[in-house]
C-alpha atoms as one frame of an Amber mdcrd trajectory, in Angstrom:
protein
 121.758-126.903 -86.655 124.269-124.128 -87.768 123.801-122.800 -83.981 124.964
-126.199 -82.319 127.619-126.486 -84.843 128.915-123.193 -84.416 129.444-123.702
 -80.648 130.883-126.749 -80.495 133.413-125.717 -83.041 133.968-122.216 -80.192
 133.846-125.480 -77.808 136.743-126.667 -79.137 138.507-123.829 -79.736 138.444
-123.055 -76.108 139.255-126.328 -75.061 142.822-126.244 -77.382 143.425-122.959
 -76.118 142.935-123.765 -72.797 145.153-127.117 -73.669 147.844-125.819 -75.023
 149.797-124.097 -72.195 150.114-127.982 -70.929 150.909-129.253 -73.977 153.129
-126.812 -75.413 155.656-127.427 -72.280 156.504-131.127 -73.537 157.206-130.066
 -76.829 160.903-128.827 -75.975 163.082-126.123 -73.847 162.104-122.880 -76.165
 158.805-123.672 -76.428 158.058-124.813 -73.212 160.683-122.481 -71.250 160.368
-119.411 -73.595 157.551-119.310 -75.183 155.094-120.251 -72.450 156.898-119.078
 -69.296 157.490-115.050 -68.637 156.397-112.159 -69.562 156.675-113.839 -73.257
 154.244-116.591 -72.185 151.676-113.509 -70.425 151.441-111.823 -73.119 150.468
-114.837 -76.029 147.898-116.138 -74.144 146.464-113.372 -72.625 146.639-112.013
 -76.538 144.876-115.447 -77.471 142.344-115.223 -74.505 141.380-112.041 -75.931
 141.081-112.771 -79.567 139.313-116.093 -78.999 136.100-114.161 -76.539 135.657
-112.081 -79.817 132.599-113.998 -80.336 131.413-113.984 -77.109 131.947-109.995
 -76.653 130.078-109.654 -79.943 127.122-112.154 -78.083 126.899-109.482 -75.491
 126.630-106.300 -77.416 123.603-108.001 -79.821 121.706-108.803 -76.456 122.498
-105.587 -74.411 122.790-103.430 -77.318 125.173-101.607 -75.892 129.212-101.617
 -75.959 128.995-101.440 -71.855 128.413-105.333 -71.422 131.433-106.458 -73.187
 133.321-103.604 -71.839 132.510-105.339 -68.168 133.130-108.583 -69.725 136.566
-107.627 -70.609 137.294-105.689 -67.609 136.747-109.134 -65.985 139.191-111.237
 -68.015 141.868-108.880 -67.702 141.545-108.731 -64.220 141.301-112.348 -63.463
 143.944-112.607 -66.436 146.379-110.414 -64.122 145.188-112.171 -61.021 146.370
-115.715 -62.090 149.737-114.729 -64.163 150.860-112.438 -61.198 149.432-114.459
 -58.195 148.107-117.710 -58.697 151.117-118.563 -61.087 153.888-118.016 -59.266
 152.246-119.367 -56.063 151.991-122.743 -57.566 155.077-122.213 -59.707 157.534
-123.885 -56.837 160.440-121.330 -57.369 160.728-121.341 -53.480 164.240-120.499
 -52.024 165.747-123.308 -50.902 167.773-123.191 -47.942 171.794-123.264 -48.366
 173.525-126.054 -47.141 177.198-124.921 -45.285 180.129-127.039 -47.325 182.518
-127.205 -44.559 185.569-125.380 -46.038 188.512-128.040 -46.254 192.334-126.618
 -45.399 194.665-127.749 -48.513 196.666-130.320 -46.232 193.359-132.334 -45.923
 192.515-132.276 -49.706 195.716-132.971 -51.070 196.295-136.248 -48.858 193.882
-137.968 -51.035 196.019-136.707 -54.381 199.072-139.128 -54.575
């Protein structure tokens, strides 16, 4: 009983953590601009990814019995961590250039004819 409990409260946790860069964005312009954007937003959740497999690096070393399996395990979230804040993110981001449209430069006798 204590075992089902205890994951589907870890359930949970995971799913508000993984929640809460969506959610946090509709809450307002610092939180959603400042907070969760940037190098700002990298670092919290990668700190909160980390602190929240605690349990599941402690899993591995009990089975393994050794510190290498959650040493691999973390290698691994760091490195898909980095993968998806440096290249998925700003792939999907849509901070493309956009092209510049020419504003036809107007000569002063043609702009003030419409002052009167």
């Amino acid at each position: 009983m204590w075992v089902g409990l205890w994951n589907a409260t870890t359930a949970l946790i995971a799913a508000v953590a993984g929640i809460a860069p969506h959610v946090l964005h509709h809450i307002g312009l610092f939180a959603g601009a400042f907070v969760v954007t940037g190098a700002a937003g990298n670092l919290l959740f990668g700190a909160i990814g980390m602190v929240l497999s605690i349990p599941l690096l402690r899993r591995l070393y009990r089975r393994f019995g050794t510190w290498k399996a959650p040493t691999i395990a973390i290698g691994v979230f760091a490195i898909m961590f980095l993968i998806s804040a440096l290249i998925i993110g700003p792939a999907i981001n849509g901070n493309e250039p956009t092209a510049q449209i020419p504003v036809p430069e107007l000569s002063p006798d043609i702009h003030a004819g419409h002052h009167g």
